[in-house]
C-alpha positions in Angstrom: 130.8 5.7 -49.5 127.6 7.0 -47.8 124.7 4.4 -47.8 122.4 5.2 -51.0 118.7 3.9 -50.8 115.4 4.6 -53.2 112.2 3.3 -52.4 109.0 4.0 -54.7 105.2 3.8 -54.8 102.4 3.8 -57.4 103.2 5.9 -60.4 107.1 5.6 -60.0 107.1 2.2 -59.1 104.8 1.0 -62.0 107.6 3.0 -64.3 110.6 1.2 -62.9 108.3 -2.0 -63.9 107.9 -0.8 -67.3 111.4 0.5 -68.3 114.0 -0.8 -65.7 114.1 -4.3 -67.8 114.8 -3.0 -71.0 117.3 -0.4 -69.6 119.4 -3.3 -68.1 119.1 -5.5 -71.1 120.4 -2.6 -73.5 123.3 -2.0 -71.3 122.5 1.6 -70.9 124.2 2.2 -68.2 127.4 0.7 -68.6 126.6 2.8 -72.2 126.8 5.8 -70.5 129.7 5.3 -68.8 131.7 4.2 -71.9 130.3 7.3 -73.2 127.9 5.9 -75.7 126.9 9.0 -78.0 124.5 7.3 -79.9 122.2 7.0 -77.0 119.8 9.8 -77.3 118.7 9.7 -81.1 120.5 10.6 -84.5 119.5 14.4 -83.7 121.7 14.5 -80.2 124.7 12.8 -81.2 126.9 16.0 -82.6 126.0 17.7 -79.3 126.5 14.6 -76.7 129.4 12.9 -78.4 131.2 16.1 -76.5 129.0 16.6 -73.3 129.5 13.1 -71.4 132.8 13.9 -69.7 130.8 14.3 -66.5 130.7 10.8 -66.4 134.8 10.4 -65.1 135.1 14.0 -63.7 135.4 12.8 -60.0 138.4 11.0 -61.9 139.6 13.7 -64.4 139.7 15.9 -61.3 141.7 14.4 -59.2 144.5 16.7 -60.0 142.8 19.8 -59.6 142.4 19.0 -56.0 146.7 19.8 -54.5 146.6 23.0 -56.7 143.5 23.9 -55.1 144.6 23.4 -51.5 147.8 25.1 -52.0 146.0 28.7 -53.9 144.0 28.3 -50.5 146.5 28.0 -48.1 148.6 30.4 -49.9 145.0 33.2 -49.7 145.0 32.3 -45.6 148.2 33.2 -45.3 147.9 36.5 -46.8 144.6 37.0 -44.7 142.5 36.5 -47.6 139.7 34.4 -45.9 136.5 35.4 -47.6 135.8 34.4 -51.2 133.2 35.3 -53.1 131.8 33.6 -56.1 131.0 35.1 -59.7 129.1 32.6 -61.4 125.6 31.8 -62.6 123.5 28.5 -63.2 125.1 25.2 -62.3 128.3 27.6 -62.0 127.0 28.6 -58.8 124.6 26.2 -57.8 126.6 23.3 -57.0 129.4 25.1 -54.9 126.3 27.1 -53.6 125.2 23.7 -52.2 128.6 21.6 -51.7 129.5 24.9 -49.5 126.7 24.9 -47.3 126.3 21.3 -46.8 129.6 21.3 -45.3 129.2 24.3 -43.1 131.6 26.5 -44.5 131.2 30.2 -46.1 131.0 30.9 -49.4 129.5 33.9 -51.1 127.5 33.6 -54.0 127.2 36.6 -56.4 124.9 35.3 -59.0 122.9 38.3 -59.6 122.7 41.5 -61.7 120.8 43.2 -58.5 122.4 46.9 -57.5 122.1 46.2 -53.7 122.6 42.4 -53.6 125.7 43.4 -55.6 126.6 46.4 -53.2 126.2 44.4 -50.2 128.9 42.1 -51.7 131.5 44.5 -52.1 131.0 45.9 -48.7 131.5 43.0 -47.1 134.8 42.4 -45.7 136.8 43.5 -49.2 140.3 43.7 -47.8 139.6 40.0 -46.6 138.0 39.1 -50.1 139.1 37.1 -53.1 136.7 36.3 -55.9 136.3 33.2 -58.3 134.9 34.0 -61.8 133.2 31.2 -63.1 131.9 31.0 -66.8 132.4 28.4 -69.5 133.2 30.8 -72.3 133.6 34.5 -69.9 131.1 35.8 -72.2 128.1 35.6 -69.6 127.4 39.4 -68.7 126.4 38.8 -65.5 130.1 37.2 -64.6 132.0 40.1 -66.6 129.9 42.7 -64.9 130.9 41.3 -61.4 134.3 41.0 -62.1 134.6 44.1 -63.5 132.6 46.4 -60.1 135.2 44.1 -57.6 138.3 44.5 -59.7 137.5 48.3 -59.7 136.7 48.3 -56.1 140.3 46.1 -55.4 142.1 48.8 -57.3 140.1 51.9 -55.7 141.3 49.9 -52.1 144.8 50.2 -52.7 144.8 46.1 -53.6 146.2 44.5 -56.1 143.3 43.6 -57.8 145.1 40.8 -59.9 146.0 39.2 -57.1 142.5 38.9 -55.8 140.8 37.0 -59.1 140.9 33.6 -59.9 139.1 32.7 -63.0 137.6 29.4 -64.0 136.8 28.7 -67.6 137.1 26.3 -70.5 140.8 26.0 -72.0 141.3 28.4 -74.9 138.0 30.4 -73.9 138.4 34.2 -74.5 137.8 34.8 -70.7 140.6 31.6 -70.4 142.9 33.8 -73.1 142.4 37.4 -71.4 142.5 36.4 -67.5 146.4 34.8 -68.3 147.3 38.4 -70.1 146.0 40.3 -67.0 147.8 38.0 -65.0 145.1 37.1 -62.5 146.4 35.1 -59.5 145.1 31.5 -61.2 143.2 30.3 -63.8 141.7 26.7 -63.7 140.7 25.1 -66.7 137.5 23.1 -66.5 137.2 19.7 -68.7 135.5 21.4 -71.9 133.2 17.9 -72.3 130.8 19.1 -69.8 128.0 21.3 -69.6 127.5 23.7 -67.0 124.5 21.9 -65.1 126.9 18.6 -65.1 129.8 20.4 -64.0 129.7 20.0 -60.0 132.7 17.7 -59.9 134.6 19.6 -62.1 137.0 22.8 -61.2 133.8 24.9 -61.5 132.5 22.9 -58.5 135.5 22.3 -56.9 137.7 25.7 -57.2 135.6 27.3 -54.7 134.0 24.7 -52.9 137.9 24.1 -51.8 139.2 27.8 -51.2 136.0 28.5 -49.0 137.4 25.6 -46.8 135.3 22.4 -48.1 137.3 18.7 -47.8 137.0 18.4 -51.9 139.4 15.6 -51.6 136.4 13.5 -49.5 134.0 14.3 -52.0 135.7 13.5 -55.0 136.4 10.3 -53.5 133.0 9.3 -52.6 131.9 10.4 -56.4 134.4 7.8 -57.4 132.6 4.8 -55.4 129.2 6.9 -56.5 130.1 6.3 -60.0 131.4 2.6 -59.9 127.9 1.6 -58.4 126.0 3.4 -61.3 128.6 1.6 -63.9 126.3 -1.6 -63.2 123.4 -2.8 -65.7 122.1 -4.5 -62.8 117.8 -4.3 -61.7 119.3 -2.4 -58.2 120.7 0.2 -60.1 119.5 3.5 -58.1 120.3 5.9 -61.2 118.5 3.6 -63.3 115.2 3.5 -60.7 115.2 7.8 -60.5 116.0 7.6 -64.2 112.6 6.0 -65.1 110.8 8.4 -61.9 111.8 11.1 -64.1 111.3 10.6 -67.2 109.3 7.2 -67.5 105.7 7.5 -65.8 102.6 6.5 -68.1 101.3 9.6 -68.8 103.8 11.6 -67.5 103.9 13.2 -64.5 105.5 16.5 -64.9 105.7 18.2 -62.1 108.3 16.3 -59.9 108.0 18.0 -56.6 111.8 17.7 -54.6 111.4 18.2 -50.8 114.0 18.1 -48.8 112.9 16.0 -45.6 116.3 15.4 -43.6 118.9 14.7 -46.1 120.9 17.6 -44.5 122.2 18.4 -47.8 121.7 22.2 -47.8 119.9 23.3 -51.0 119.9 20.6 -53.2 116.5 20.8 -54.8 117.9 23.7 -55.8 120.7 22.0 -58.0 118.4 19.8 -59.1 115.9 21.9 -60.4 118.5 23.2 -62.8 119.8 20.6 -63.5 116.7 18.4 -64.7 114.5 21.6 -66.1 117.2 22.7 -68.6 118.3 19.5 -69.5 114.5 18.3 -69.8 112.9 21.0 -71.3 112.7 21.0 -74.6 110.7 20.2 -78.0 107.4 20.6 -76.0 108.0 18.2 -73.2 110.5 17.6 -70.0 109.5 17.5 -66.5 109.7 21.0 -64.3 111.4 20.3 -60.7 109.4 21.8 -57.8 111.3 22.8 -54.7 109.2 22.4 -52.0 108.9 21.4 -48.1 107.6 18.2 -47.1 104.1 19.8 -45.7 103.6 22.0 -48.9 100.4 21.8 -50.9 101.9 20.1 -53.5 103.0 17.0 -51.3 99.5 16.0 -50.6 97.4 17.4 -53.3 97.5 14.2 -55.1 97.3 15.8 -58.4 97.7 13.3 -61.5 100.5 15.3 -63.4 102.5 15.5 -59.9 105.3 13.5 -58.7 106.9 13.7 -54.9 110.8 12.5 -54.6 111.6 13.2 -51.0 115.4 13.9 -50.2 115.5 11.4 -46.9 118.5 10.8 -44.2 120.1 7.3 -45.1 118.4 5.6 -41.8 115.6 7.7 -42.0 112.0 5.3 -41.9 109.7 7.1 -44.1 106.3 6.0 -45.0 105.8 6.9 -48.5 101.7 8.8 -49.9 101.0 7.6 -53.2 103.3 8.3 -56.5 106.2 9.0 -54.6 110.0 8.3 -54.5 112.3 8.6 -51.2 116.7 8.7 -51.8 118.9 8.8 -49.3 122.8 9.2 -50.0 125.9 11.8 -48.8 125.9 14.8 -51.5 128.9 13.7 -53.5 126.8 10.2 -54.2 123.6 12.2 -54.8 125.1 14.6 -57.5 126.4 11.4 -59.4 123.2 9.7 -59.0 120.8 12.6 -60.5 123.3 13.7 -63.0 123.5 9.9 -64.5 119.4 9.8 -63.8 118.8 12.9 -66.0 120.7 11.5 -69.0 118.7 8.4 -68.6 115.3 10.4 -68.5 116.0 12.2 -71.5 116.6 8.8 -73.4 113.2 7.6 -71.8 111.4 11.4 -72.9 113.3 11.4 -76.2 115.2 14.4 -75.9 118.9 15.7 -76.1 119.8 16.5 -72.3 123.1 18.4 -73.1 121.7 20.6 -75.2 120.0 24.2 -74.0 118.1 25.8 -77.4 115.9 28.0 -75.5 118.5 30.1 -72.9 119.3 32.1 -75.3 116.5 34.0 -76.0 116.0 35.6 -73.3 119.3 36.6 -73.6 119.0 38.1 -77.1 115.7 40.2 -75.6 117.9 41.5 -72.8 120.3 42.6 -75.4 118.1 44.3 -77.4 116.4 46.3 -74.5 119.9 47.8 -73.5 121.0 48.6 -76.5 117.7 50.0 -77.6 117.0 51.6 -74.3 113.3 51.8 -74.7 110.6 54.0 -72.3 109.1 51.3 -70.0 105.8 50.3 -71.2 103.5 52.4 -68.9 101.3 50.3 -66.3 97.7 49.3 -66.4 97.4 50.7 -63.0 99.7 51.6 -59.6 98.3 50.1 -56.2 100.1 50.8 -53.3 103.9 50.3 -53.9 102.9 48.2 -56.7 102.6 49.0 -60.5 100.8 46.4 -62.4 101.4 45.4 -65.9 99.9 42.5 -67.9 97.6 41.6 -70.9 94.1 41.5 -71.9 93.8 38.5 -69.6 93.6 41.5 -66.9 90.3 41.9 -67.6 89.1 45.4 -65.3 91.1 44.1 -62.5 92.0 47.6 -60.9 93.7 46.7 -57.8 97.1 44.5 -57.6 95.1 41.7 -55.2 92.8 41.2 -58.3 95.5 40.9 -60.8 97.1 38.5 -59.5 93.5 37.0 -58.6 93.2 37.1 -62.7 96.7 35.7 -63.4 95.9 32.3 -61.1 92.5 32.4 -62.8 94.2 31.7 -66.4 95.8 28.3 -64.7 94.3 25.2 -66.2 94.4 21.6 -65.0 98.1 20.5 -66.3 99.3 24.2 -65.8 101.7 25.7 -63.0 102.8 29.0 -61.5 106.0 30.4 -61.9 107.1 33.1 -59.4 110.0 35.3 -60.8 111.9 37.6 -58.5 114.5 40.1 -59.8 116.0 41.5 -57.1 118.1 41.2 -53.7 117.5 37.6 -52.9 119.4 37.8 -49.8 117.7 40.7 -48.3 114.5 39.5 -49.0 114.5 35.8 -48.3 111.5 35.8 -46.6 109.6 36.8 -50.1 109.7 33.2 -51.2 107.1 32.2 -48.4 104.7 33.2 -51.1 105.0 29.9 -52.7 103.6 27.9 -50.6 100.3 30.4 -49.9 100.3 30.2 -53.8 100.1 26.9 -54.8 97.5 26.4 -51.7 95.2 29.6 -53.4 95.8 28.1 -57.0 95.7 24.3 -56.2 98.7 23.7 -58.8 102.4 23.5 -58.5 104.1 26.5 -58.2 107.9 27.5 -58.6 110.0 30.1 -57.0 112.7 31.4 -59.1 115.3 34.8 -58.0 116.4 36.2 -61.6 118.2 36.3 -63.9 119.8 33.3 -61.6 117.3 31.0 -62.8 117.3 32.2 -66.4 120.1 29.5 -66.3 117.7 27.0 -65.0 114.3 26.7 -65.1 114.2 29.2 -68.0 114.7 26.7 -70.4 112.0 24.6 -69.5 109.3 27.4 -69.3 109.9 28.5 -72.9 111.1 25.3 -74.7 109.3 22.7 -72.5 105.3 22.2 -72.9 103.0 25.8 -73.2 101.3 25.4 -69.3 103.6 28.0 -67.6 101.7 30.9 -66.0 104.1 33.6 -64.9 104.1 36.0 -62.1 107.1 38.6 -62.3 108.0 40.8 -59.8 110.9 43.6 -60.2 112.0 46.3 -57.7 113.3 49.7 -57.8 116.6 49.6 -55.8 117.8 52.1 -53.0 120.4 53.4 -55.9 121.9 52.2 -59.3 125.6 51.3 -59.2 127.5 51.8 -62.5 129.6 48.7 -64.4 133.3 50.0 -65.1 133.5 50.5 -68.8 130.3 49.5 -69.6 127.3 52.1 -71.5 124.7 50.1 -69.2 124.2 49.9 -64.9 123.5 47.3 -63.0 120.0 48.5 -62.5 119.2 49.0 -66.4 120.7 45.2 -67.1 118.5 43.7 -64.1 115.9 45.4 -66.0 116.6 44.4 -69.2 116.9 41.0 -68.0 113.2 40.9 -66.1 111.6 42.7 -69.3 113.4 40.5 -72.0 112.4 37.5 -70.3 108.6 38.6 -70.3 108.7 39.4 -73.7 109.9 36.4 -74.9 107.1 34.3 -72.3 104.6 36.8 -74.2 105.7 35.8 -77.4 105.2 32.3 -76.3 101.5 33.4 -75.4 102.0 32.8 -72.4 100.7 35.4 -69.1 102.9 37.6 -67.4 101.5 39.6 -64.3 104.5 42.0 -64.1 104.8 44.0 -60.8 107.1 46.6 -59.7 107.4 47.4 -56.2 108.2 51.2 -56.1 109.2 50.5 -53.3 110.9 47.1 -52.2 110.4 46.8 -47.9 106.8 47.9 -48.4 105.9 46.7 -52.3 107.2 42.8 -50.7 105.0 43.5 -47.6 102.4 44.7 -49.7 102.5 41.6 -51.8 102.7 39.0 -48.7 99.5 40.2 -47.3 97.5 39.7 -51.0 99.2 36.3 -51.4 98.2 35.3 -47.6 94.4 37.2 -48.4 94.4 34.5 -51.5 95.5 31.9 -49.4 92.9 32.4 -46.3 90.2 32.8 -48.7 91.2 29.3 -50.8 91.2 27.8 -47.2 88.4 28.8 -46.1 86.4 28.1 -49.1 87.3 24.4 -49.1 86.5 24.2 -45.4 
């Protein structure tokens, strides 16, 4: 068991004094574990009376872990030592994150991006096996992957049913038609657990373990993880984060994550999903921030803003105001959040397993392909930039003053949300934008690649409470790639996605500064040097 710590200052320690006592005393805890439906109102009960089998995965999955070992061992032999994961929201996140904390390669495919897809199947594909992750096999972004790699297996010469290992729920269609193809394996996930929550099931385990990752140490240390939540005791950690969360007076709702020598690799990440979709609903929840320990947001002392820095176990931190530090090995910290989310939703009064809001961006997306519509023309073209947006525009005629307009619509409680659809791989380096951002705007901004975080913080921006303020940017890739059997590309679907999700954030009346780079290595150079212009100027003018 790694050594798990929390320590807490002003806001968050004045709502572990308000709630922690009444949490003990009603046994919620020891509730949750027992699997206590009745815990998040009358309204949540249908929909969490089958969604708490998180609580004994690192249990339940025990099993999973010799079948796993043996499909891996089996894939060496036969030189398959590259895998390649299918899979979207916590699908991907968590071995995304399990994966690189323990060194070891995995590729993640959670795009609809033509190049970021391209790149994938270039890579090493005689070498390659893929995992296709999806709770029901009806996510398109899964069955488009699967699809361009089985077609690239077969037009290899390689048995492309040998190559695909499918995880799903039991008696899913995907579950159904993967066991008639007769791909190499199927795992069945426990069906009582949301995606988000899933980490220690097969959909966090499957490829975690084929890519190479001890998954028998890490279920183990869940195990202790869990036995030390099971405890309505005052030092119950879960408890503490619980009431961080989803318990300060008035509510901070912006809880900034900064990883500060955890050396877990890219858990804020996880997190952020984790806590926005499971948060944001019915007008409230809180939105995650990932962020570094020097960003803006860390020191801007901002009322609606709380800091929880991710900390090494013997780390000595000293703690600013209103914030939290945890320490603990990943395995513990996945428990601990997981079983601190369900208690912050009690404490906001919201279901947590529930997700009413994904799906409309979905349902846009849809209706754009199959309709096919002309893009809507831009307000203007700048550079390698068009510009799109709404009367909020104003006569802003060059991209630097759009987005000077879109950060000029933020109020005091609002944030920014940065939305990406494209190659997040190739252009890494676009995401130090959001730092410069939130330093020119002075509020909390987020960083999002889509449609990956469609299944993440995209609940939370249309379901959770009307501040967002939303800067899309979309790119023109070096060439289309066709999906096998499908009327649609890669390219239109990515497009789809980015436009659907807009138009549902319009409908919401929310602003969208939509930009197209014509052309991506100049439009994202292009947009770096407004965003650090912004930046400079906000610096200078406080100085």
């Amino acid at each position: 068991m790694s050594t798990l710590s929390y320590d807490a200052t002003g806001a968050a320690q004045k709502a572990l004094e308000q709630h922690l006592p009444a949490l003990v005393e009603d046994r919620i805890a020891t509730r949750i574990f027992a699997k206590d439906h009745t815990l998040w109102g009358p309204d949540a009960e249908s929909e969490s009376a089958i969604r708490l089998g998180w609580v004994e995965a690192a249990t339940v999955s025990q099993p999973l872990v010799k079948d796993i070992l043996e499909l891996r061992d089996a894939l060496r032999a036969e030189g398959v030592t590259r895998i390649v994961l299918c899979g979207m929201g916590g699908s991907s996140l968590a071995p995304e994150v399990i994966a690189g904390t323990a060194g070891v390669e995995l590729t993640v495919l959670d795009s609809t991006d033509p190049d970021q897809v391209r790149a994938a199947l270039a890579d090493r594909l005689a070498e390659t096996a893929i995992v296709v992750s999806s709770k029901s096999g009806s996510t398109v972004e899964t069955d488009s992957q699967r699809r361009i790699f089985e077609k690239a297996f077969t037009d290899a010469g390689i048995d492309a049913a040998s190559r695909i290992i499918i995880v799903t729920d039991p008696g899913s269609p995907l579950d159904k038609a993967s066991r008639e193809a007769g791909y190499r394996a199927v795992f069945n996930a426990d069906p009582n657990v949301g995606g988000r929550f899933s980490a220690l099931t097969a959909f966090g385990l499957v490829p975690s373990g084929l890519a190479g990752v001890d998954i028998q140490a890490f279920l183990d240390e869940a195990e202790e993880a869990a036995e030390i939540l099971n405890d309505d005791a005052p030092e119950n950690i879960g408890l503490a984060l619980g009431t961080a969360l989803g318990g300060t007076t008035p509510l901070r709702n912006k809880i900034v994550i900064a990883e500060d020598g955890s050396g877990i690799v890219g858990f804020a990440d996880w997190a952020e999903q984790l806590i926005a979709e499971s948060t944001g609903k019915l007008g409230t929840g809180v939105l995650p921030v990932v962020a570094g320990p020097a960003a803006p947001e860390v020191t801007s002392g901002a009322p609606d803003v709380l800091v929880v820095r991710l900390v090494a176990a013997d780390a000595d931190v000293e703690l600013g105001d209103d914030e939290v530090a945890i320490a603990g090995g990943l395995a513990t910290q996945m428990m601990v959040w997981e079983f601190a989310t369900a208690v912050a939703g009690r404490l906001l009064g919201i279901n947590p397993f529930d997700q009413p809001d994904v799906e409309a961006a979905k349902v846009a997306a849809r209706g754009l392909l199959d309709a096919q519509p002309e893009p809507t023309a831009a307000a203007f073209v700048d550079g390698a930039i068009e510009v799109r947006g709404g009367d909020w525009l104003g006569d802003a005629g060059t991209a630097e003053s759009a987005v000077k307009a879109l950060l000029g619509t933020l109020e005091a409680d609002s944030y920014l949300s940065v939305q990406a659809y494209f190659d997040r791989l190739a252009f890494a380096e676009l995401e130090g934008i959001r730092d410069e951002l939130a330093a020119a705007s002075g509020r909390p901004v987020t960083f999002g690649w889509g449609p990956r975080f469609l299944h993440s913080t995209g609940q939370f921006h249309k379901g959770g409470p009307a501040i967002g303020v939303f800067l899309q940017v979309t790119a023109a890739p070096a060439e289309d790639l066709e999906i096998p059997e499908r009327p649609f590309t890669f390219g239109e679907l990515i497009s789809a996605q980015a436009a659907g999700d807009a138009q549902v954030l319009e409908g919401h009346g929310r602003p969208v500064l939509r930009l197209h780079l014509t052309n991506r290595a100049a439009g994202v150079k292009q947009l770096q040097d407004i965003v650090a212009a912004l930046s400079a100027r906000a610096s200078a003018t406080e100085s």
